[in-house]
N, C-alpha and C positions, 0 to 999 in steps of 0.2 A: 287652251292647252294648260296643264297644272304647270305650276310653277317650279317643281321640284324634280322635273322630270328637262332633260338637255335635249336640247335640240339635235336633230342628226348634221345641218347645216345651219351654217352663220351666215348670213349677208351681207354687205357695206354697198353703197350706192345712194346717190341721191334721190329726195324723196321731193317730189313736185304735183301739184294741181293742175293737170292739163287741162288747156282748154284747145280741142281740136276743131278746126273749122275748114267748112269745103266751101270752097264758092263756086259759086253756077258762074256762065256766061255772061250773064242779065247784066246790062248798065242802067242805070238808072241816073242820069246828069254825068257826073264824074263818080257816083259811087260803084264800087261792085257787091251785088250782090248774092249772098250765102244762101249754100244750097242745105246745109247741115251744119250741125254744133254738136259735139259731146263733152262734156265737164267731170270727169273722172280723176282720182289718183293715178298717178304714176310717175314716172321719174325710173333710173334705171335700178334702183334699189329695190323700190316696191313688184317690178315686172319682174326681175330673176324670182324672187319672193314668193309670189305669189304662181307662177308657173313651178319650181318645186313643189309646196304645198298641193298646188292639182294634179303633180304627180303623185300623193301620196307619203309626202316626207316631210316630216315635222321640222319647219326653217323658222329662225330667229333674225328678226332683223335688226340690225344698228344704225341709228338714223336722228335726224331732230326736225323737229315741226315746230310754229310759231305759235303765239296762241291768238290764234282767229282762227274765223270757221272754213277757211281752207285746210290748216291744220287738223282739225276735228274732222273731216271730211276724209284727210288722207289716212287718219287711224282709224277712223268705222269702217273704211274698206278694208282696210288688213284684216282687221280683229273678223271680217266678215265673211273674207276669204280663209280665217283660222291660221294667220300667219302669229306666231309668236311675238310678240310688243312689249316683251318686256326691257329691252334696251333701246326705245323708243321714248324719246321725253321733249319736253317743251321749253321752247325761251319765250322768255316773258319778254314783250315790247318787239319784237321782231317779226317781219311777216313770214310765211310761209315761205318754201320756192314755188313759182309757179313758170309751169312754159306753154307757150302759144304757137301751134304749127297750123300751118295754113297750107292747106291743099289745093290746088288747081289744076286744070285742064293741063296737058303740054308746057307741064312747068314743073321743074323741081320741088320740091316739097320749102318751106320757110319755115326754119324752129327760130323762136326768139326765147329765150329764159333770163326767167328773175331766178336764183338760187337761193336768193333770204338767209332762212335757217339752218341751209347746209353749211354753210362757214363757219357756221356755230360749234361744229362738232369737232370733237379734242382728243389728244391722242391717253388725256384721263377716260374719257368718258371709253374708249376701246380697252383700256385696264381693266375697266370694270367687267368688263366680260370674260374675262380671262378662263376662269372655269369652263365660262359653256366654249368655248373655243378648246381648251383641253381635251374637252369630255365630247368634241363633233369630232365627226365622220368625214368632214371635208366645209373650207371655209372661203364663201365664193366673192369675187369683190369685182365695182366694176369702179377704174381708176378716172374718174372725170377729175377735171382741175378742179374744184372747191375741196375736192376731199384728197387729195394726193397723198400730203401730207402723213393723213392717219391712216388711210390704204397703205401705204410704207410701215407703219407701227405696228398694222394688225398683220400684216405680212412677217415681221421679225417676231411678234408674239406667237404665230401660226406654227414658224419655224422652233421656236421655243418648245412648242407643248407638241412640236413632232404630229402636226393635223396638217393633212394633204391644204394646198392652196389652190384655184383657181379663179383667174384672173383674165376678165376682159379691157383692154387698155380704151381709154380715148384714144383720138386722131392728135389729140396732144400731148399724148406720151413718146414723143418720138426724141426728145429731150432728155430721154432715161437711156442712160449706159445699158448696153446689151447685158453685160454684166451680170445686171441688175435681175434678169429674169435666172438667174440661177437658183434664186429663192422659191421659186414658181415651180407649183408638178404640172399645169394644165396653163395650157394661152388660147383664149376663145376670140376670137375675130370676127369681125366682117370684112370685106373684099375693102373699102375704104382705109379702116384702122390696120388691116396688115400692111397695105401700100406704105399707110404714114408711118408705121413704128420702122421703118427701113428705109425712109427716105427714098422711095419709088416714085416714080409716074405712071398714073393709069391706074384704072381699078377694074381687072379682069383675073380671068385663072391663071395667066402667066404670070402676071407679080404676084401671085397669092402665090402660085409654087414657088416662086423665089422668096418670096418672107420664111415659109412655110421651113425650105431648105436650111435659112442661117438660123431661125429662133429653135428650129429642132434640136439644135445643139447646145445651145443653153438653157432650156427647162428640161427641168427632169422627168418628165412622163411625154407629152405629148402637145401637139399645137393642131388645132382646129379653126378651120376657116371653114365660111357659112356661107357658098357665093351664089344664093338666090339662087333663079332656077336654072343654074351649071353644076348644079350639084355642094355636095361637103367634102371639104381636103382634110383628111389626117396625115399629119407627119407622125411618127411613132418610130423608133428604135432606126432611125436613120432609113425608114422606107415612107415614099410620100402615097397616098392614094385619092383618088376624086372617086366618090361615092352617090350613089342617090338620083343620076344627075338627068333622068325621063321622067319626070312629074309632072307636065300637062299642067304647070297652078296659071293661072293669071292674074300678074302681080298691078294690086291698084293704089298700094301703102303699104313702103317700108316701116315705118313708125315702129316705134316698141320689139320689131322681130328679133334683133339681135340679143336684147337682153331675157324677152322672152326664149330664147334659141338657147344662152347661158343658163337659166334656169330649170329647164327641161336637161339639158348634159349634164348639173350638177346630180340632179334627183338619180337619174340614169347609174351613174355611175356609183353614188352610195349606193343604188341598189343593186349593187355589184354584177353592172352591166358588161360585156366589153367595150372597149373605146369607141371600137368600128359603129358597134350596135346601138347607143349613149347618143352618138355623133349624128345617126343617120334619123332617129326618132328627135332629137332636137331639130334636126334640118326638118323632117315634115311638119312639125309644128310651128316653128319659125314663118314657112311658106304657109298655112292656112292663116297665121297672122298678114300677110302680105295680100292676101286676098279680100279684105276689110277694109274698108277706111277706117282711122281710129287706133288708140292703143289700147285702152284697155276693153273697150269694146270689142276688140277683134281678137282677142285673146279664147284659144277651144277650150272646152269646159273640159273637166277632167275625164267626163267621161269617153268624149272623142281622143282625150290624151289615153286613154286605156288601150281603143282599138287601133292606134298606129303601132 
């Protein structure tokens, strides 16, 4: 992408090396052993990123890499997927983030993360952006704890230069004043992260309309939850709706959906989708992510992102 030309969407999120692994059955003494491995970029930064981009929207991402060949790894993807890299940089002596999820039979999935290089990142190094945040069409971020911090910066600079924001919380944003989302046009969820940002039990359609109900009233555009295959809730102008929700997928890995799910709603919507319509094309994409083992593997190429 030249460099003189802005992005229509900014990114924030972190940027990791996954290494995904399925085990078989099989024991072997006391070990278990694997049925698959994939070694990919991603992290939630790089997945919104790159599913814009295959939507057709020119996205910048902001982010920090180590310098080892994880780090080099996570920037040939992007640069490969045609994600903008130019507020993408490197600490010297530091490793990359890397996460490890481990898939099994009749077992919930195991993420384990190093975050590295994501700690690294400053609420200078989001100044620096300032322009192409001015000059975007909307500026999407997903709030994990290593990056909180500057997610809150780039948030009051979004607010600044008057660029729509949307925002997916971790499950440890529940910590933020409701308040706090009055900054926010757009709140992208999963069925887990709306439970926690409300301090619920349970993660079904019923706590999602009830998140869905109290954050509606503090962001300024809209609140979207992504509940697998129950469908997509939009909250919008004080009316709720579950959308989507007969799609036959069969889900084998959550991994990477949500942020991939975030990424396809941003595109959507700069390209001056309606919400309803933004909401329900990110839910089918989301679910063919679900349908995969793997994150960035399981990710539809743009051309199936075309025909949904």
């Amino acid at each position: 992408m030249p460099q003189n030309n802005f992005p229509r969407i900014v990114s924030l999120g972190v940027l990791n090396l996954d290494f995904v692994m399925e085990l078989s059955n099989e024991m072997i003494g006391k070990k278990k052993m694997g049925r698959q491995i994939s070694i990919n970029a991603g992290g939630h930064g790089s997945s919104q990123a790159i599913a814009a981009v295959r939507c057709g929207v020119p996205t910048a991402l902001i982010g920090k890499v180590g310098d080892d060949a994880f780090g080099q790894q996570i920037q040939s993807t992007l640069e490969l997927e045609h994600v903008d890299c130019r507020f993408l940089s490197k600490t010297q002596g530091v490793y990359s983030g890397l996460a490890t999820i481990i898939i099994e039979d009749l077992a919930d999935n195991t993420f384990i993360d190093f975050l590295g290089a994501n700690y690294e990142l400053t609420n200078q190094d989001i100044d620096r952006c300032r322009d192409a945040v001015a000059q975007a069409d909307l500026v999407m971020i997903h709030m994990g704890p290593s990056i909180m911090e500057v997610a809150t910066h780039l948030i009051e600079l979004a607010n600044q230069c008057q660029t729509p924001v949307l925002v997916t919380p971790s499950v440890l944003s529940s910590n933020i004043s409701l308040n706090f989302w009055k900054n926010v046009d757009y709140l992208a969820m999963n069925l887990a992260q709306a439970s926690a940002l409300c301090g619920l039990k349970g993660e079904n359609a019923k706590t999602a309309r009830i998140s869905a109900s109290i954050l509606s009233g503090k962001v300024r555009r809209a609140v979207m939850v992504q509940m697998d295959d129950a469908g997509v809730l939009v909250a919008e102008n004080g009316v709720i709706n579950i959308m989507d929700t007969s799609t036959g997928c069969k889900i084998v890995d959550y991994s990477g959906a949500t942020s991939f799910f975030t990424g396809v709603l941003a595109a959507e919507l700069v390209k001056n989708k309606s919400i309803p319509e933004a909401a329900i094309k990110a839910h089918r994409a989301a679910l063919l992510c679900m349908e995969k083992v793997g994150v960035y593997s399981s990710f539809p190429s743009a051309e199936t992102l075309t025909s949904l």
